[in-house]
mmJSON file of the N, C-alpha and C atoms, coordinates in Angstrom:
{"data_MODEL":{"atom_site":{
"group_PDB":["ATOM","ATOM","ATOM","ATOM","ATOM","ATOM","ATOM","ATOM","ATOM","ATOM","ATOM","ATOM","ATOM","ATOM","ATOM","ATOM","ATOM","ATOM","ATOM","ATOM","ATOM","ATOM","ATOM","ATOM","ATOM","ATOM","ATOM","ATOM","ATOM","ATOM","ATOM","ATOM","ATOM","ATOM","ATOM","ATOM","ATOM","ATOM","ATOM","ATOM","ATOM","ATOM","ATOM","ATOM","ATOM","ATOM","ATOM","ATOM","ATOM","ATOM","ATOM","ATOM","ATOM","ATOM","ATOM","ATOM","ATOM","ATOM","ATOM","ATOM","ATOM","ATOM","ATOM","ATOM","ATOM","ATOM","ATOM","ATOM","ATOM","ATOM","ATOM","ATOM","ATOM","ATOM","ATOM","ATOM","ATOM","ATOM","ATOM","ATOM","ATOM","ATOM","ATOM","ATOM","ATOM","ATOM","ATOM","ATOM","ATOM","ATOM","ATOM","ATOM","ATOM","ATOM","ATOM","ATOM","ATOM","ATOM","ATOM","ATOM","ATOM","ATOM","ATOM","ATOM","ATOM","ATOM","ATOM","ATOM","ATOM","ATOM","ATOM","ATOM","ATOM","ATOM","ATOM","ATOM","ATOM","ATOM","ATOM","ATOM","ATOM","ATOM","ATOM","ATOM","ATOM","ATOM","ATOM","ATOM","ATOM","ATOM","ATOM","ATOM","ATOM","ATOM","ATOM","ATOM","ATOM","ATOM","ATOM","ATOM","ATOM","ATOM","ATOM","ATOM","ATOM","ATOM","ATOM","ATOM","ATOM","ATOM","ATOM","ATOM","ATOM","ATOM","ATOM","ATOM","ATOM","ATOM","ATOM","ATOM","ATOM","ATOM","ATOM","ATOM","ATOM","ATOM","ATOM","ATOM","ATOM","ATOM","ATOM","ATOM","ATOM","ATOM","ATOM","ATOM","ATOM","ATOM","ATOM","ATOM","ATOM","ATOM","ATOM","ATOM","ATOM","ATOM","ATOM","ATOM","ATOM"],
"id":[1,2,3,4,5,6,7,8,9,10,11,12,13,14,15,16,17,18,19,20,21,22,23,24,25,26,27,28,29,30,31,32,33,34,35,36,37,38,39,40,41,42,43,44,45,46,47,48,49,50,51,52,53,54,55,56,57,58,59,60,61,62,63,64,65,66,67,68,69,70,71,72,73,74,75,76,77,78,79,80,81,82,83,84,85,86,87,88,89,90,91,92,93,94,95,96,97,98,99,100,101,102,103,104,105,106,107,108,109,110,111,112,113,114,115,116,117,118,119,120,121,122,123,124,125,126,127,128,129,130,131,132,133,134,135,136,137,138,139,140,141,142,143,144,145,146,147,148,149,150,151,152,153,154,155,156,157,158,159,160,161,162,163,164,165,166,167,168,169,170,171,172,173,174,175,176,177,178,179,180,181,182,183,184,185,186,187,188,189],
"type_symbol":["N","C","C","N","C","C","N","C","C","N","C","C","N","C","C","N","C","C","N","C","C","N","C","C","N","C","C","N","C","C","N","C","C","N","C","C","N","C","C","N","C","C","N","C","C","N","C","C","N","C","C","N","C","C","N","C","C","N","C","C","N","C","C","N","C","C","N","C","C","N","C","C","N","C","C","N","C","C","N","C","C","N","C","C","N","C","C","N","C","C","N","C","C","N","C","C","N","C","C","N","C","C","N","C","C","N","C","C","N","C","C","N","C","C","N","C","C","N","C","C","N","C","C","N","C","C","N","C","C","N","C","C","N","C","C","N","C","C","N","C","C","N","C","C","N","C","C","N","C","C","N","C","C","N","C","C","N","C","C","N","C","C","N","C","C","N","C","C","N","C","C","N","C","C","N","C","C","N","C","C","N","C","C","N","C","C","N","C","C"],
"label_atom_id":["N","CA","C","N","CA","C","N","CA","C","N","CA","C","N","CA","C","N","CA","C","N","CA","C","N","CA","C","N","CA","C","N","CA","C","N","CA","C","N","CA","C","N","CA","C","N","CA","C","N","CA","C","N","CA","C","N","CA","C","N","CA","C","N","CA","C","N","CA","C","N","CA","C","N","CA","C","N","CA","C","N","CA","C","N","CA","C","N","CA","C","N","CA","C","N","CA","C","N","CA","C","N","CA","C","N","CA","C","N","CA","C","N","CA","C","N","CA","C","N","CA","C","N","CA","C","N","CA","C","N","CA","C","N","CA","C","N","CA","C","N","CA","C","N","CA","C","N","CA","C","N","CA","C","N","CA","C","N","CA","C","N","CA","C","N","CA","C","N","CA","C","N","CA","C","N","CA","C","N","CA","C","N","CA","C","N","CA","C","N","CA","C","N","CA","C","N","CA","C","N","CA","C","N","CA","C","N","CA","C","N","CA","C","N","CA","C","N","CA","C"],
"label_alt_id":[null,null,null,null,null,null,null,null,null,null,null,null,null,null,null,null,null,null,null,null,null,null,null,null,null,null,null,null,null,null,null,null,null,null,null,null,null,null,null,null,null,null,null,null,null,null,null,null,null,null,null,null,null,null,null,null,null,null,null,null,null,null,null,null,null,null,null,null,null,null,null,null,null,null,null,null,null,null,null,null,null,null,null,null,null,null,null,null,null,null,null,null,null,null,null,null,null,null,null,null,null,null,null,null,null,null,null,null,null,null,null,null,null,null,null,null,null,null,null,null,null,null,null,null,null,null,null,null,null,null,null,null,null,null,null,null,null,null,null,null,null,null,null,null,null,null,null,null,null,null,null,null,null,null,null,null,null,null,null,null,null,null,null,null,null,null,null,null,null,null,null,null,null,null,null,null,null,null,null,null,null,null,null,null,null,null,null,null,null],
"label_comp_id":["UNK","UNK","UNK","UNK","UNK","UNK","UNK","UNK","UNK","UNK","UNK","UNK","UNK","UNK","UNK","UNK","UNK","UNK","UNK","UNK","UNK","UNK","UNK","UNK","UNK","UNK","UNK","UNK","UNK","UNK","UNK","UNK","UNK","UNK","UNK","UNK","UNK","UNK","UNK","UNK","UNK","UNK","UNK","UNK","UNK","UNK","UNK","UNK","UNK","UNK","UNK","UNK","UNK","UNK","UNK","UNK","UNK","UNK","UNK","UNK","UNK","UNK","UNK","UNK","UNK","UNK","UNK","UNK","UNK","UNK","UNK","UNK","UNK","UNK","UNK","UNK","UNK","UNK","UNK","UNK","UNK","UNK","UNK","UNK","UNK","UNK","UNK","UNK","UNK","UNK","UNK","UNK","UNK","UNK","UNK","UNK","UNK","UNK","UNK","UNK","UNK","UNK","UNK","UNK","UNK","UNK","UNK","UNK","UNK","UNK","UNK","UNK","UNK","UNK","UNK","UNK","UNK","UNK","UNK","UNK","UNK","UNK","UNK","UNK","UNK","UNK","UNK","UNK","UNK","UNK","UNK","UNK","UNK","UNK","UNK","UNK","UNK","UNK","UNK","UNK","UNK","UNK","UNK","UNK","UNK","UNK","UNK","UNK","UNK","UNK","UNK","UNK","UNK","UNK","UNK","UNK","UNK","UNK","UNK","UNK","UNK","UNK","UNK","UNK","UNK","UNK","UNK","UNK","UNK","UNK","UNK","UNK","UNK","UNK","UNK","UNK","UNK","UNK","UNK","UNK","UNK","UNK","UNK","UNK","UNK","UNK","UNK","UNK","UNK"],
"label_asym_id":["A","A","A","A","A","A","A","A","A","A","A","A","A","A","A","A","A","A","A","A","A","A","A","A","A","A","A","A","A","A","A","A","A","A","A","A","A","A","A","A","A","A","A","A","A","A","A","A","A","A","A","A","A","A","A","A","A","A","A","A","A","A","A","A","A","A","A","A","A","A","A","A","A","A","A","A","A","A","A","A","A","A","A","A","A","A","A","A","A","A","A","A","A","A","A","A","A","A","A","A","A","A","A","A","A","A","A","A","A","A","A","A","A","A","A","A","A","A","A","A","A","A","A","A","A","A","A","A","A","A","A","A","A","A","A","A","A","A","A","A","A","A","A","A","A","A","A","A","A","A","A","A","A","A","A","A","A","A","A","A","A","A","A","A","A","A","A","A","A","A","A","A","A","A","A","A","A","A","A","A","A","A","A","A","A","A","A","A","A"],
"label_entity_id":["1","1","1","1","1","1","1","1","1","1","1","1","1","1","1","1","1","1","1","1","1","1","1","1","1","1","1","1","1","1","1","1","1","1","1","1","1","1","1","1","1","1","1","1","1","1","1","1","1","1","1","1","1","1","1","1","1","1","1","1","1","1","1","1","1","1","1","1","1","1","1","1","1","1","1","1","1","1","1","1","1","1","1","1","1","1","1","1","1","1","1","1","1","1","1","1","1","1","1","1","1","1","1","1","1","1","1","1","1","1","1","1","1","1","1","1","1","1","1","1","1","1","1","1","1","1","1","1","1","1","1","1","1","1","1","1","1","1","1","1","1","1","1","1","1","1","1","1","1","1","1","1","1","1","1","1","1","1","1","1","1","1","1","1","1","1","1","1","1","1","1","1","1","1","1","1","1","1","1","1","1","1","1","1","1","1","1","1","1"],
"label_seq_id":[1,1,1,2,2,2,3,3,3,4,4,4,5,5,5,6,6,6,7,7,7,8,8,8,9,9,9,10,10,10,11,11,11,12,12,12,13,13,13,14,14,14,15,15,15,16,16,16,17,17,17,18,18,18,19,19,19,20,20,20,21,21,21,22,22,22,23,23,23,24,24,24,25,25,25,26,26,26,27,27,27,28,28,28,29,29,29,30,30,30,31,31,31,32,32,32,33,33,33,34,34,34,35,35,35,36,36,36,37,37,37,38,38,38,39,39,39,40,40,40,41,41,41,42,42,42,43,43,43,44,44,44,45,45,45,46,46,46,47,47,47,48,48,48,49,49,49,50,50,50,51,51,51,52,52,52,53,53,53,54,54,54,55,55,55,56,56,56,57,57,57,58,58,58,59,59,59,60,60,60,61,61,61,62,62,62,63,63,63],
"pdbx_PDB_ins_code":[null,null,null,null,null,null,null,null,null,null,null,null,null,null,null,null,null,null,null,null,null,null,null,null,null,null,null,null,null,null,null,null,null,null,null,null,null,null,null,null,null,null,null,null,null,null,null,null,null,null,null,null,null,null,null,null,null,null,null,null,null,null,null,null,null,null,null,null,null,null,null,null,null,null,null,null,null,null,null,null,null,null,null,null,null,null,null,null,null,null,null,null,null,null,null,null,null,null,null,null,null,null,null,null,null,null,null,null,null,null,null,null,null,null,null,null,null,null,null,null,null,null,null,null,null,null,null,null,null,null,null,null,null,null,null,null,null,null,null,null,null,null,null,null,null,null,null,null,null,null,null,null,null,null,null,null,null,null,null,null,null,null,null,null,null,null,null,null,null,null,null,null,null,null,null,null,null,null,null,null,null,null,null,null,null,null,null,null,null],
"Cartn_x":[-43.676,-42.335,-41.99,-42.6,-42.867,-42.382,-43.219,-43.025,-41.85,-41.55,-40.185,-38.875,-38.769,-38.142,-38.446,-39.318,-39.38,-39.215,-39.275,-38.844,-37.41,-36.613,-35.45,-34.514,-35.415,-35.207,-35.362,-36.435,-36.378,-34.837,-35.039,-34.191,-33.004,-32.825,-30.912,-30.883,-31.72,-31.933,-31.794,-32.178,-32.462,-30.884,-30.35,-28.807,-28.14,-28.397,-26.904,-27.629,-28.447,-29.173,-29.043,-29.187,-28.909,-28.098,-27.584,-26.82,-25.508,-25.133,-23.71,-23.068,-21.964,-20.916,-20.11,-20.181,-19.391,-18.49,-17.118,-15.982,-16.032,-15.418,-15.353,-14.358,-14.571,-14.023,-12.687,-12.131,-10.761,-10.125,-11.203,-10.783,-10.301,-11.573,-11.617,-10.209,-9.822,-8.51,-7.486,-7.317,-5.802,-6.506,-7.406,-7.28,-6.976,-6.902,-6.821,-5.569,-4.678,-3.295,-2.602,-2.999,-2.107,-2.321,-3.646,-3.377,-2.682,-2.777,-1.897,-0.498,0.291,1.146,1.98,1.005,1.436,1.231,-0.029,0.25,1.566,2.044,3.287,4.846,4.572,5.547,5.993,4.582,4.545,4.944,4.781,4.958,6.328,6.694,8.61,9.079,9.242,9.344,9.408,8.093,7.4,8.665,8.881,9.608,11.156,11.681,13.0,13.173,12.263,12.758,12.794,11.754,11.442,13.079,13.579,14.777,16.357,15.938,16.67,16.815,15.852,15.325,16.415,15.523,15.683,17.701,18.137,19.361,20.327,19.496,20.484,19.979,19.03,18.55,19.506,20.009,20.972,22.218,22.384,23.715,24.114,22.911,23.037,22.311,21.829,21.278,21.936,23.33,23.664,22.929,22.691,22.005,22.666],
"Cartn_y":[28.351,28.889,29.781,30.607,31.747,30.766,29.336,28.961,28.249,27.573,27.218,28.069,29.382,30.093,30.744,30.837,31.238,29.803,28.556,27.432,27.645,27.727,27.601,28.48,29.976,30.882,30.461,29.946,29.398,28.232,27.455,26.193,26.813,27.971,28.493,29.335,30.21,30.622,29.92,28.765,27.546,27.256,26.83,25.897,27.324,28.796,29.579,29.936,29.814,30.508,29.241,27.817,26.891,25.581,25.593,24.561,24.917,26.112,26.526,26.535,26.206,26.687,27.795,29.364,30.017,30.526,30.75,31.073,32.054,31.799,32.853,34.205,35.061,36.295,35.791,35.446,34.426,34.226,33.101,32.353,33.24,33.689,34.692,35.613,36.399,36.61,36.127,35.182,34.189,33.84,33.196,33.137,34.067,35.122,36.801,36.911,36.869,37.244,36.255,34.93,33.428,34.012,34.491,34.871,36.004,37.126,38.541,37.598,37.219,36.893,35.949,34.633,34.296,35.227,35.99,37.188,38.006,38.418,38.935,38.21,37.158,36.427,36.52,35.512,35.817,36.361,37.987,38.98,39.69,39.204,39.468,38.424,37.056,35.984,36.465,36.983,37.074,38.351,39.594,40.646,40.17,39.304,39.167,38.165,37.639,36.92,37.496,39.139,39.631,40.582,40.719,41.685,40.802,39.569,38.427,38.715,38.364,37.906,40.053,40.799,41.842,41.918,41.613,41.835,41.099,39.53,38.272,39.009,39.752,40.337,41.394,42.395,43.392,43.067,41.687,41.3,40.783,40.206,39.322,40.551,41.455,42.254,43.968,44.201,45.474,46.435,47.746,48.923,49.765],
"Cartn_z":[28.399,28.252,29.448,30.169,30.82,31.915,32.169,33.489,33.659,32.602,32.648,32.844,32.722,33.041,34.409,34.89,36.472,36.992,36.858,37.274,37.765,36.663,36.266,37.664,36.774,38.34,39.581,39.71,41.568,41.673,40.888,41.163,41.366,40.855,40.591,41.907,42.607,44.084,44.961,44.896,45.483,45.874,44.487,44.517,45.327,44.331,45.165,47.046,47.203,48.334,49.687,49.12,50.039,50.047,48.72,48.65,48.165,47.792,47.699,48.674,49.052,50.504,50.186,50.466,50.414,51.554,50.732,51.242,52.551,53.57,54.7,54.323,54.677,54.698,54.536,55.694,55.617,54.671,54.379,52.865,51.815,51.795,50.046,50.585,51.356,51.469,51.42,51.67,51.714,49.777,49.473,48.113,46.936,47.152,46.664,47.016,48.26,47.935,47.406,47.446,46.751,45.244,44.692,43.476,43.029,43.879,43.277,43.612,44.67,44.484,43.557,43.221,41.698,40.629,40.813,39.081,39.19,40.351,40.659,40.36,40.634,40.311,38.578,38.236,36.6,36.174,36.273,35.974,35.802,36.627,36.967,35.815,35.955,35.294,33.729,32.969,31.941,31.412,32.484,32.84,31.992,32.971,32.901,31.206,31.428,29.63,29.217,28.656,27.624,28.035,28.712,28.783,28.12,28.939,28.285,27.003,26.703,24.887,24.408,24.673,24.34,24.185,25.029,25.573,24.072,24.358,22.847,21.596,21.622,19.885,19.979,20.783,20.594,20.304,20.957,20.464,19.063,18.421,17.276,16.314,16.871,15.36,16.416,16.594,16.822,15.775,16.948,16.656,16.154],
"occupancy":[1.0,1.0,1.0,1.0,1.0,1.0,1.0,1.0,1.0,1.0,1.0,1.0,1.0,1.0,1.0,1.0,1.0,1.0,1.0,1.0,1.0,1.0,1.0,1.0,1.0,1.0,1.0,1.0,1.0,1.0,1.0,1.0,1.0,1.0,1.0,1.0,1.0,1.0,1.0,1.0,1.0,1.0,1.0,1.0,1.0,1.0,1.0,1.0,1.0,1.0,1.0,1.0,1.0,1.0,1.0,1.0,1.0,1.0,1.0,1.0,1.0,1.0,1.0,1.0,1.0,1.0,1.0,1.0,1.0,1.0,1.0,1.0,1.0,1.0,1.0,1.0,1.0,1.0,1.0,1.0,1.0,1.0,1.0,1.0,1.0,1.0,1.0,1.0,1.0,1.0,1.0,1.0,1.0,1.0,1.0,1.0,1.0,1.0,1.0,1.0,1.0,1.0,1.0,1.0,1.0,1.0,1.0,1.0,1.0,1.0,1.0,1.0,1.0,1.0,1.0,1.0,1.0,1.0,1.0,1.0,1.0,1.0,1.0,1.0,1.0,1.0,1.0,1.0,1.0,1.0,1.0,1.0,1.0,1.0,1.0,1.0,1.0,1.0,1.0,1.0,1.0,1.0,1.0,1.0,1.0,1.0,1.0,1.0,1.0,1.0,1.0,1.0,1.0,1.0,1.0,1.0,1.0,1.0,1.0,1.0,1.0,1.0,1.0,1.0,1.0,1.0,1.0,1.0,1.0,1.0,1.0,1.0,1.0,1.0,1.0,1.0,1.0,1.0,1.0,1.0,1.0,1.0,1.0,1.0,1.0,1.0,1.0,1.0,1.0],
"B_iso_or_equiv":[0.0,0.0,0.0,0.0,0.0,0.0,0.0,0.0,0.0,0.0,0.0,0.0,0.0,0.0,0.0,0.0,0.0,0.0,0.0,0.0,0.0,0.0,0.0,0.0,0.0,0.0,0.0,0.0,0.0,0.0,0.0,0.0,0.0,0.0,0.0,0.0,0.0,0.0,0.0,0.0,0.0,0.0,0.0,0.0,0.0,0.0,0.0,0.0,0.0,0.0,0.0,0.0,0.0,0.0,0.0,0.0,0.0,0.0,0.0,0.0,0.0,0.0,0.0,0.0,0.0,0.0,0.0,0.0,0.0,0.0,0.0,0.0,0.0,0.0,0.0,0.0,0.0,0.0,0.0,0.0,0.0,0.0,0.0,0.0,0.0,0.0,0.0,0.0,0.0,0.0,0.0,0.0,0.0,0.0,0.0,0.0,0.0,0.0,0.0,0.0,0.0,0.0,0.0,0.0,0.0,0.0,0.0,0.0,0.0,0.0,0.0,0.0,0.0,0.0,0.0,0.0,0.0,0.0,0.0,0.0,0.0,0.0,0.0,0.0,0.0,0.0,0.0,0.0,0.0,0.0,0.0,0.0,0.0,0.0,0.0,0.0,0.0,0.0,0.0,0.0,0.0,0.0,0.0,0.0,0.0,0.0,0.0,0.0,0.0,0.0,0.0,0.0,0.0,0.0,0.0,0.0,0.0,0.0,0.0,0.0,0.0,0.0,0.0,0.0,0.0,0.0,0.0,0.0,0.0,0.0,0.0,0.0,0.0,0.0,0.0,0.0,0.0,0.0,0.0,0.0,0.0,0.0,0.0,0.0,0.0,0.0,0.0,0.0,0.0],
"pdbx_formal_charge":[null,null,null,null,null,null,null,null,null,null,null,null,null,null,null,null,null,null,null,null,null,null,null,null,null,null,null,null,null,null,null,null,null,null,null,null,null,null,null,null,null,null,null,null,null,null,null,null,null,null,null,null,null,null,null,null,null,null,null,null,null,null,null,null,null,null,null,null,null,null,null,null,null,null,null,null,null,null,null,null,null,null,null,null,null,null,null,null,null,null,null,null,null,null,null,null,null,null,null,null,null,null,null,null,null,null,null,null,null,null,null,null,null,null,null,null,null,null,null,null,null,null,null,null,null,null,null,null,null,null,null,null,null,null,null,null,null,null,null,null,null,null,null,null,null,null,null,null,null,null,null,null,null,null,null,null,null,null,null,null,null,null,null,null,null,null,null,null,null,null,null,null,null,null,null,null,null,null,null,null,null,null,null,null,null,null,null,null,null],
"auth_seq_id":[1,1,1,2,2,2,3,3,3,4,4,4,5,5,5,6,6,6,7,7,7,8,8,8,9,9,9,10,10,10,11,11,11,12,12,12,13,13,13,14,14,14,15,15,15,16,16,16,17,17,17,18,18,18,19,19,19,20,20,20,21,21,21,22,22,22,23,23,23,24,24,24,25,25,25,26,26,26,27,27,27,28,28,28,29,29,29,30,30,30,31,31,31,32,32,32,33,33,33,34,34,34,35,35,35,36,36,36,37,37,37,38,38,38,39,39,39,40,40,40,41,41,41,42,42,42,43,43,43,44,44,44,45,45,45,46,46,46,47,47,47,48,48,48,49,49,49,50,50,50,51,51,51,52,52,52,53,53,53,54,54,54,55,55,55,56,56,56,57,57,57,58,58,58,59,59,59,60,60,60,61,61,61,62,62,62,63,63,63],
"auth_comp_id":["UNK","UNK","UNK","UNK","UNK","UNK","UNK","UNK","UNK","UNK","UNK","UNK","UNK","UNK","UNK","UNK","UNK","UNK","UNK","UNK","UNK","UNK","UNK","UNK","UNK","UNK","UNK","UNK","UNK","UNK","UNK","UNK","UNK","UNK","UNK","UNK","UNK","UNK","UNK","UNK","UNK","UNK","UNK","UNK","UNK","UNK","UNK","UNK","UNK","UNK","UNK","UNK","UNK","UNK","UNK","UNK","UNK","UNK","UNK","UNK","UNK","UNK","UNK","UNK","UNK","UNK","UNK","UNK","UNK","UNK","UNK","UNK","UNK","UNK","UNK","UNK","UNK","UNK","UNK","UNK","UNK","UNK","UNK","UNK","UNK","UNK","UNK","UNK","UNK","UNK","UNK","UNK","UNK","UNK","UNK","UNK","UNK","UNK","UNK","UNK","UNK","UNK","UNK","UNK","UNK","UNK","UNK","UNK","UNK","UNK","UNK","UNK","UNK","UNK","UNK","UNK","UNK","UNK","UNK","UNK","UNK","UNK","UNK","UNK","UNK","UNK","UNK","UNK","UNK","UNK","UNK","UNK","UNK","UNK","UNK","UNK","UNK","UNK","UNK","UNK","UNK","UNK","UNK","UNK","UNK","UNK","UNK","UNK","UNK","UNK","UNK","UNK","UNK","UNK","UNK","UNK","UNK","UNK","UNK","UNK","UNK","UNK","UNK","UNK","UNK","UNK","UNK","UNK","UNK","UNK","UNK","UNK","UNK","UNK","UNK","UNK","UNK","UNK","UNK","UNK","UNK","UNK","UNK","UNK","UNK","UNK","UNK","UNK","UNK"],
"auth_asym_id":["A","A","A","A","A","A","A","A","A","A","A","A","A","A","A","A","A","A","A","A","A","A","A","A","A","A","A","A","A","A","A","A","A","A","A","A","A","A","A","A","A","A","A","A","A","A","A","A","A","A","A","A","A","A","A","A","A","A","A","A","A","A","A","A","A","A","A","A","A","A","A","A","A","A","A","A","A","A","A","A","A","A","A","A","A","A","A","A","A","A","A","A","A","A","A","A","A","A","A","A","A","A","A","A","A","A","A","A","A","A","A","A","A","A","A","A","A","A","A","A","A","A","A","A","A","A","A","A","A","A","A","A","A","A","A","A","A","A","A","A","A","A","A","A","A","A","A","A","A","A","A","A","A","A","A","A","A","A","A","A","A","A","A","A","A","A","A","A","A","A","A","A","A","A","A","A","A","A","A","A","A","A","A","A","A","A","A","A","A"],
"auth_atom_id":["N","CA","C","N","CA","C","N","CA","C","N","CA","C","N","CA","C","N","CA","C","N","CA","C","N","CA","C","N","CA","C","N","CA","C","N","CA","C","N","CA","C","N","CA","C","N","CA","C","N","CA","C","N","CA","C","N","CA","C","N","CA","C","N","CA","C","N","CA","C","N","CA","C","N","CA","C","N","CA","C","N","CA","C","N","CA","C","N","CA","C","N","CA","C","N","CA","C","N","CA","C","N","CA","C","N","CA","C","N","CA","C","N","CA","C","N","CA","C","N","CA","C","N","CA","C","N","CA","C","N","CA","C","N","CA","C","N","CA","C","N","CA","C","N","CA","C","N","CA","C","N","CA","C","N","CA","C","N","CA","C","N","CA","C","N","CA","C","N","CA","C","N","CA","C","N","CA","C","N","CA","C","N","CA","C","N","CA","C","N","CA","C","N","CA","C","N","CA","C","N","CA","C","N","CA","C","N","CA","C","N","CA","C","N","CA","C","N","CA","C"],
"pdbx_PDB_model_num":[1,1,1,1,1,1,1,1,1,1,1,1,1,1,1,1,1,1,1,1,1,1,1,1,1,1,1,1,1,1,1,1,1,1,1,1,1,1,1,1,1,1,1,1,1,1,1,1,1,1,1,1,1,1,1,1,1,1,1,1,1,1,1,1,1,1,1,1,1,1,1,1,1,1,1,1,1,1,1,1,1,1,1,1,1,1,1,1,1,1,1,1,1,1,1,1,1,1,1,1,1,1,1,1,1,1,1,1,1,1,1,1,1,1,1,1,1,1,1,1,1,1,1,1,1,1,1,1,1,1,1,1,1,1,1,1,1,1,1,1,1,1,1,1,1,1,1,1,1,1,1,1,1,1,1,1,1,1,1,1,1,1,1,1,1,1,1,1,1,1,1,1,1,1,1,1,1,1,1,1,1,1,1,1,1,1,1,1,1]
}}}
């Protein structure tokens, strides 16, 4: 059991240590602002319905 788990361990060192390709500095940046800028987007989007929405419920159920 013992060895099958230090097996396991080497093999997974193995895959991330020489057979993964990781991202250049570059990369991982341009991928990090493509995402804040879609969560940003969303966010506005998600924003303006709920004011929408907020706005047609004031009209149909006055305060």
């Amino acid at each position: 059991m013992f060895k099958k788990f230090v097996n396991y361990c080497k093999v997974c060192y193995n895959e991330l240590a020489h057979k993964t390709t990781w991202p250049t500095g570059a990369e991982l940046t341009h991928s990090a602002m493509i995402v804040l800028s879609a969560s940003l987007v969303i966010a506005c989007v998600v924003f303006a319905m709920d004011q929408l929405f907020e706005w047609i419920m004031s009209m149909v159920y006055p305060g």
